[in-house]
MARTORZA-522688 format. One line per 4 residues: number of its first residue (from 0); for each residue z, x, y of N, C-alpha, C, CB. Coordinates in Angstrom, 2 decimals, padded with zeros to 5 digits, m for minus. Glycine has a CB too. Example, Ala and Ser with C-alpha at 12.3 -4.5 7.8 and 13.67 -1.06 7.14 Angstrom:
0> 007.80 013.19 m005.69 007.80 012.30 m004.50 007.80 013.20 m003.30 009.05 011.31 m004.47 ~ 007.08 012.85 m002.25 007.14 013.67 m001.06 007.87 012.90 000.03 005.72 014.08 m000.60
***
This chain:
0> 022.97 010.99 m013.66 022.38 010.89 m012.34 022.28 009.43 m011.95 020.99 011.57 m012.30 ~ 022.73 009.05 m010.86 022.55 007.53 m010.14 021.48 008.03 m008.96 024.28 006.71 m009.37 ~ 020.53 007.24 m009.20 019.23 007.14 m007.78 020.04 005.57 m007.23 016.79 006.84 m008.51 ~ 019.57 005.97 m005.83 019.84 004.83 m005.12 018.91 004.11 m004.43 020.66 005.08 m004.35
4> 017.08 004.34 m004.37 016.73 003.34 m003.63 015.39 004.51 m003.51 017.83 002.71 m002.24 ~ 014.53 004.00 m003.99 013.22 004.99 m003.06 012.97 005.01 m002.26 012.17 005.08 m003.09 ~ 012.73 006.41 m001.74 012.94 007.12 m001.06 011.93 006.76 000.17 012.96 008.26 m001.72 ~ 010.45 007.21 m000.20 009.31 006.82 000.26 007.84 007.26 m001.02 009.27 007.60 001.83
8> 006.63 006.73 m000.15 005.62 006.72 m001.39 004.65 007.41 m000.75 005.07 005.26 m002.02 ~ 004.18 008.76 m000.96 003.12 009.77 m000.11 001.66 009.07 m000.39 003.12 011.63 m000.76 ~ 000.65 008.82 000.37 m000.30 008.53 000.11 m001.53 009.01 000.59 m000.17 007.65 000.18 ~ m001.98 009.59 000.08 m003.39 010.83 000.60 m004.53 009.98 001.27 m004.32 011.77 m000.99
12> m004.86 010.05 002.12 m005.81 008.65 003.11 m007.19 010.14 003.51 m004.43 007.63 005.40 ~ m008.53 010.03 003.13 m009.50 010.82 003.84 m009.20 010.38 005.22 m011.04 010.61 003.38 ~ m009.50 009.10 005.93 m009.64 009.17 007.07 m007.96 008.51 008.18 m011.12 008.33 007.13 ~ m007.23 009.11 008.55 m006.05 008.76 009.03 m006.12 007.90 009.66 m005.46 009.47 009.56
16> m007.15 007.40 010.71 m007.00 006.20 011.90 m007.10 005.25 010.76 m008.32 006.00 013.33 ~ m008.49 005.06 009.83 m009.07 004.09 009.20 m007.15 003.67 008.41 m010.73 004.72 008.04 ~ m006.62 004.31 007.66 m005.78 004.49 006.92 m004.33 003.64 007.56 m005.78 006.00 006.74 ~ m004.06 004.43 008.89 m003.07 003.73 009.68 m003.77 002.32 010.22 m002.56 004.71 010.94
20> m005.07 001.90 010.69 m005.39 000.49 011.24 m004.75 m000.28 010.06 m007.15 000.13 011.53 ~ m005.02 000.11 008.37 m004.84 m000.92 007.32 m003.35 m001.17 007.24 m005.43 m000.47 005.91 ~ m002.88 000.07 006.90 m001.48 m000.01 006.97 m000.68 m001.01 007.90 m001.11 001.21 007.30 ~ m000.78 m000.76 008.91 m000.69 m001.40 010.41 m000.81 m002.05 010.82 m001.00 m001.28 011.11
24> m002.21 m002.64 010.95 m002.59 m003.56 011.76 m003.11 m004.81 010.28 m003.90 m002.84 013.01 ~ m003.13 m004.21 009.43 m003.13 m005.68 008.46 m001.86 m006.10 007.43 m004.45 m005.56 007.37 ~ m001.63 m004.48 006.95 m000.10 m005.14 005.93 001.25 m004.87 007.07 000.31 m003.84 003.97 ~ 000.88 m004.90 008.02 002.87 m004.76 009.07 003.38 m003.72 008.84 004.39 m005.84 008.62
28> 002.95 m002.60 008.58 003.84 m001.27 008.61 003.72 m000.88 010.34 003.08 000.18 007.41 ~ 004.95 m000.41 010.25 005.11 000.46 012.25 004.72 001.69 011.78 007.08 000.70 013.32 ~ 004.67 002.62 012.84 004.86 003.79 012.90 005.94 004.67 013.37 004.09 004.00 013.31 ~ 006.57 005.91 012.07 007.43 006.34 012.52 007.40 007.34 013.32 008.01 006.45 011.83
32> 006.60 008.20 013.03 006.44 009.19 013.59 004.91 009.57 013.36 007.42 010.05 013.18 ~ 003.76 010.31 013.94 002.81 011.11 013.42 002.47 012.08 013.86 001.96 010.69 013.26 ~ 002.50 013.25 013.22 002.51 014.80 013.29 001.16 015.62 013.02 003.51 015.30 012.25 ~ 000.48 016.10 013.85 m000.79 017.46 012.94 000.27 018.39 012.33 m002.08 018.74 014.28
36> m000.24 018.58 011.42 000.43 019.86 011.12 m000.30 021.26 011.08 000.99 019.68 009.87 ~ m001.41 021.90 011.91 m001.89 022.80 012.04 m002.46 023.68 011.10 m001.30 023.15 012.58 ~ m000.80 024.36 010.51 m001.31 025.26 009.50 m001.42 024.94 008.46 m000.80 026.18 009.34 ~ m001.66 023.36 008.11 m001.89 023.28 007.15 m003.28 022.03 007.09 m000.57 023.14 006.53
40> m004.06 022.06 008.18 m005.19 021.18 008.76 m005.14 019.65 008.42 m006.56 021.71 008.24 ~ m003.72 019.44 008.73 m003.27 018.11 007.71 m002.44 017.10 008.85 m001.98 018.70 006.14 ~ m002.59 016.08 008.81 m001.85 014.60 009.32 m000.83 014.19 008.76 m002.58 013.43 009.20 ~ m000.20 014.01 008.78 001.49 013.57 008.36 001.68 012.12 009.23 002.94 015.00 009.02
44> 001.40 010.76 008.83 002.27 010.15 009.37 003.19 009.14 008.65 001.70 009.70 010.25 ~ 004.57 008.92 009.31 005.62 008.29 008.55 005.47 006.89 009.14 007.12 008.99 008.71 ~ 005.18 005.95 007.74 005.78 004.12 008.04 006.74 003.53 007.74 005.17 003.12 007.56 ~ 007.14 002.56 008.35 008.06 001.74 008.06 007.42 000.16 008.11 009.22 002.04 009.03
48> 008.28 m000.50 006.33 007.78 m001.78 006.75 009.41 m002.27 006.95 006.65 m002.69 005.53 ~ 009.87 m003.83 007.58 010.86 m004.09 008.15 011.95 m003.34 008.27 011.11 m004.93 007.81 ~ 011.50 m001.91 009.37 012.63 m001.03 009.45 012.73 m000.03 008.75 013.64 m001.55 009.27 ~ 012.51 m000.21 007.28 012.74 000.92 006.36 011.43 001.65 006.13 013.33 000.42 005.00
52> 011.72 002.97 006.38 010.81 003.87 005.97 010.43 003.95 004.72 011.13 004.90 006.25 ~ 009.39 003.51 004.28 008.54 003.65 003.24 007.46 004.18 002.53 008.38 003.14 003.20 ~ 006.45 004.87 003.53 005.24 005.24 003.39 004.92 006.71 004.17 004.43 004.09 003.86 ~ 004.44 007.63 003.12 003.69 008.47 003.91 002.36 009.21 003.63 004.44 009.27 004.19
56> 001.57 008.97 004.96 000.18 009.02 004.83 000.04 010.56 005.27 m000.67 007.85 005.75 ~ m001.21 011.26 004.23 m000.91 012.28 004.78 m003.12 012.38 004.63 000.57 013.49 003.84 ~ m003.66 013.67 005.15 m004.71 013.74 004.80 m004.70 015.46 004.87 m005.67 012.82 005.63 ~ m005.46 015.72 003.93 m005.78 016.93 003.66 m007.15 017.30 003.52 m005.19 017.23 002.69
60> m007.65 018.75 003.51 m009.20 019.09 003.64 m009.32 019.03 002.29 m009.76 020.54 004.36 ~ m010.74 018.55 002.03 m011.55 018.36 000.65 m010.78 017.86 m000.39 m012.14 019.64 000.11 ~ m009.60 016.97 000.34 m009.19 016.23 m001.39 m009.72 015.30 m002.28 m008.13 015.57 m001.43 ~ m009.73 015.53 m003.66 m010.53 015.32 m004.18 m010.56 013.25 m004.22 m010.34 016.33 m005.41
64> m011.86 012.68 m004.66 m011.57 011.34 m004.77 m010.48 010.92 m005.61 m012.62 010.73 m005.15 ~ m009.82 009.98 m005.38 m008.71 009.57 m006.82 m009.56 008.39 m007.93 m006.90 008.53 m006.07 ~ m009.48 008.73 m009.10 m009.89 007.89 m010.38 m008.87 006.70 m010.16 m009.68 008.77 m012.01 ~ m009.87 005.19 m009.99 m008.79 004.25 m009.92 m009.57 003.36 m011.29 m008.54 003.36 m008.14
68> m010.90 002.88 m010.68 m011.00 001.63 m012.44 m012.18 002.90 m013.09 m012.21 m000.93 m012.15 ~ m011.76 002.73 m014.43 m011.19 001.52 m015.06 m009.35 002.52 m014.69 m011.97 001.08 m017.26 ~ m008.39 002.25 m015.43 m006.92 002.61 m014.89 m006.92 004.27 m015.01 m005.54 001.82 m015.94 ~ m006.64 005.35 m014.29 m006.20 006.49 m014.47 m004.73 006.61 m015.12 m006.33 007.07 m013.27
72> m004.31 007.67 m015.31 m003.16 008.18 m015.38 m002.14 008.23 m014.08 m003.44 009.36 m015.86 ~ m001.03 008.38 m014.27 m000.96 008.51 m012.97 m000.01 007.10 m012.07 m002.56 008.67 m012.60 ~ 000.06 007.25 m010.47 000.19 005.98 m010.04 m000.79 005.15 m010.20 000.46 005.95 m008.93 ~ m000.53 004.26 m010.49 m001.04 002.65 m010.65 m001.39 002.10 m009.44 000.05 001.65 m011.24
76> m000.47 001.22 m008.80 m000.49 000.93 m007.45 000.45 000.59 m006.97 m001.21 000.21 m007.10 ~ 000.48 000.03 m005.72 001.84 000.00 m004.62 001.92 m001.33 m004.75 001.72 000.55 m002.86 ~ 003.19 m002.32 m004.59 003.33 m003.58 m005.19 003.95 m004.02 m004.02 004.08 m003.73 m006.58 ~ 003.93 m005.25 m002.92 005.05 m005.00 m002.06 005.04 m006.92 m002.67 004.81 m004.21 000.01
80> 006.37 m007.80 m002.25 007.15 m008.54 m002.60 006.22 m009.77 m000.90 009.08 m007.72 m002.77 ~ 005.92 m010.73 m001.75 005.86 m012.03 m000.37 006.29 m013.22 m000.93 004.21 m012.46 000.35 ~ 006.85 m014.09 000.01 006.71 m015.71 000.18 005.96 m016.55 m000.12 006.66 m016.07 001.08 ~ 004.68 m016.09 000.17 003.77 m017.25 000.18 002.37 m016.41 m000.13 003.80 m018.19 001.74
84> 002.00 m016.56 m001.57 000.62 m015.89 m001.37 m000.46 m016.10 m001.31 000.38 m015.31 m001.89 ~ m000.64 m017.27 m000.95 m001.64 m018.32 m000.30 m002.32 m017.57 001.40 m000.52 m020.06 000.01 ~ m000.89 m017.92 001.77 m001.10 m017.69 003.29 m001.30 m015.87 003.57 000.46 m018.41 004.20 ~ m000.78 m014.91 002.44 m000.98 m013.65 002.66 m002.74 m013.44 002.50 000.01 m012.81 001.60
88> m003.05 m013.95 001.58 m004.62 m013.81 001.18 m005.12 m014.42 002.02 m005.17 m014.30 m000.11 ~ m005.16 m015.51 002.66 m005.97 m016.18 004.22 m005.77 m015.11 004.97 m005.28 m017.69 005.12 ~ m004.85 m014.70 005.32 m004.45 m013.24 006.49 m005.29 m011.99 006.42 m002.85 m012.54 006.17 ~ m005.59 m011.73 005.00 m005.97 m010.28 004.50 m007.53 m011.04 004.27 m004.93 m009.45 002.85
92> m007.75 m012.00 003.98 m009.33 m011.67 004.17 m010.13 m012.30 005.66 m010.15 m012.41 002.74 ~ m009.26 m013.12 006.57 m009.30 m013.22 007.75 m009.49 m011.57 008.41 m008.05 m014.05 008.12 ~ m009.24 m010.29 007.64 m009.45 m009.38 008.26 m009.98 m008.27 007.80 m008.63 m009.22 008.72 ~ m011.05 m008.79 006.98 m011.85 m008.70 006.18 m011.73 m007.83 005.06 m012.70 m008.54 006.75
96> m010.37 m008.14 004.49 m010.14 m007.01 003.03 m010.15 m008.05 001.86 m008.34 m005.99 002.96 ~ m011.08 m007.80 000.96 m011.41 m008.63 000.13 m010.33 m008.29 m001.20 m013.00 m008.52 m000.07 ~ m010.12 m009.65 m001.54 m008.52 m009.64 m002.80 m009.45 m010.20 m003.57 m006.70 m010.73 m002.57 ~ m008.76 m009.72 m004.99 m009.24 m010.35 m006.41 m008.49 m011.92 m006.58 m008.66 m009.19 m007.84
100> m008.77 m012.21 m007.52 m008.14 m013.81 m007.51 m006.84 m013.49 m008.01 m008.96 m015.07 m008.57 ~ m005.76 m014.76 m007.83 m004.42 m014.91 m008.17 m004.25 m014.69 m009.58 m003.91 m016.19 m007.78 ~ m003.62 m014.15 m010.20 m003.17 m014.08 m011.39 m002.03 m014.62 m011.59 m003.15 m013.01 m011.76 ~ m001.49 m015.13 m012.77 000.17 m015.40 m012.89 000.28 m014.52 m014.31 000.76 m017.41 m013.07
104> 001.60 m013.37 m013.79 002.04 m012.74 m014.59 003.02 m013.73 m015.85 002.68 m011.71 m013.76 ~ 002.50 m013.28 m017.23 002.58 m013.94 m017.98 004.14 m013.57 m018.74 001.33 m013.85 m018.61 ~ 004.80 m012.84 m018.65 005.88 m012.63 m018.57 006.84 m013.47 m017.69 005.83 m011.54 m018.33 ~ 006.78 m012.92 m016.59 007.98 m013.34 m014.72 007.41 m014.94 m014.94 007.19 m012.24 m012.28
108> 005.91 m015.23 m014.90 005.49 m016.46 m014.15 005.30 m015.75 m012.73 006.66 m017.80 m014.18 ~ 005.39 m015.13 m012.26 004.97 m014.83 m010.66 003.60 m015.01 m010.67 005.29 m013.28 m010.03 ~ 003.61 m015.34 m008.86 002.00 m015.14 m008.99 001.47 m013.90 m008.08 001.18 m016.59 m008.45 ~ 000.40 m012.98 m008.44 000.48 m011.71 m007.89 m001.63 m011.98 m007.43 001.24 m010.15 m009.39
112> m001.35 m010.62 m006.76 m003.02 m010.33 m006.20 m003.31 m009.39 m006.18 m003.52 m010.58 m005.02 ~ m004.65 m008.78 m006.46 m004.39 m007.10 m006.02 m005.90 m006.89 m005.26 m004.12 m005.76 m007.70 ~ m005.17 m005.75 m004.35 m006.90 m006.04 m003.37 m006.46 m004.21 m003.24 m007.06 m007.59 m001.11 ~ m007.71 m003.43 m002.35 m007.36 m001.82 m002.47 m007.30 m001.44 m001.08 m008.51 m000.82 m003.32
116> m006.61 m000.51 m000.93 m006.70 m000.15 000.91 m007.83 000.58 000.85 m005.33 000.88 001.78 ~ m007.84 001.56 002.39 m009.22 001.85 002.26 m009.68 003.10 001.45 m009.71 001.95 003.53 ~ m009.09 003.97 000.78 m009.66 004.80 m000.22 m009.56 004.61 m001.61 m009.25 005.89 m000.06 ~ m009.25 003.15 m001.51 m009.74 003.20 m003.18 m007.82 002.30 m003.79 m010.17 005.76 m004.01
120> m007.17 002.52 m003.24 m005.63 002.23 m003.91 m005.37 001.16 m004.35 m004.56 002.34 m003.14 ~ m005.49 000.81 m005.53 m004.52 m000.53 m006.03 m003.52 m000.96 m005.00 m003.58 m000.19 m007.42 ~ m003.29 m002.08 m004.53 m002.63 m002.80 m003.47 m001.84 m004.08 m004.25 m003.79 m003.31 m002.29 ~ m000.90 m004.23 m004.19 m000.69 m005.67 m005.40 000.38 m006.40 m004.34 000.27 m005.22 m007.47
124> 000.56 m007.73 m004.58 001.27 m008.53 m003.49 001.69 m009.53 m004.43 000.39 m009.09 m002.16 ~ 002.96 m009.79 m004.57 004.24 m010.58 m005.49 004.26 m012.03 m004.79 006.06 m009.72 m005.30 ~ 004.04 m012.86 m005.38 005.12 m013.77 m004.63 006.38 m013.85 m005.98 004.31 m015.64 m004.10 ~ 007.71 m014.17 m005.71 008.67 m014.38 m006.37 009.06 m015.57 m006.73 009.42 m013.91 m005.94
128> 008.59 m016.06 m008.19 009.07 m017.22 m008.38 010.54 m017.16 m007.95 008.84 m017.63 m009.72 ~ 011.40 m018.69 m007.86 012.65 m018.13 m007.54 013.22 m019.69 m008.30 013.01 m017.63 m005.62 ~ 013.92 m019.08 m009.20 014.67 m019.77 m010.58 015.91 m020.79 m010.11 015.42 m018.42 m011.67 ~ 015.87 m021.92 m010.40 017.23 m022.53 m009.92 018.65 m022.17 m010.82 017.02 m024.18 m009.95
***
């Protein structure tokens, strides 16, 4: 079997507006589409970050909380790739989402952050060392 590229990443949000403002209006995802889905008392909406569809938020009745610290089983968290992670963390707590301090992965040397969206999700942000 050859995979070529993931696909997208479903993400269960209690409250959908709260869920899409973060998405949206702080990490740059658009919106692709967003759907009720009736019979199933559920929100469906599809993101894209630069273009590519990536994300989908969905909400459902009485789902349960997700176990995040200390680590569950399970997904971990969503990792997305930046430039500069100085200026990403001025941005993200300019809008009031509070990040843990910089780490440098001791392996890569990168330097990474991890802060949570709003139900709880490990959030992690890369910068890429870049090797001559």
């Amino acid at each position: 079997m050859k995979l070529n590229n993931v696909n997208h990443i479903a993400v269960i949000a209690s409250d959908i507006e709260r869920s899409i403002a973060f998405y949206v209006d702080v990490l740059g995802f658009t919106i692709i589409r967003k759907v009720y889905r009736e019979e199933r008392d559920s929100w469906k909406v599809d993101l894209a970050l630069n273009g590519d569809y990536l994300i989908e938020l969905f909400t459902f009745p009485d789902a349960p909380q997700r176990p995040s610290y200390p680590e569950a089983l399970g997904l971990r968290h969503l990792a997305f790739t930046v430039t500069d992670i100085e200026a990403c963390i001025s941005e993200l707590r300019s809008k009031g989402v509070e990040t843990e301090y910089i780490r440098i992965d001791s392996f890569t040397g990168c330097k990474c952050v991890f802060f949570a969206d709003p139900d709880g999700l490990p959030v992690e942000l890369v910068e890429i060392k870049k090797y001559d």
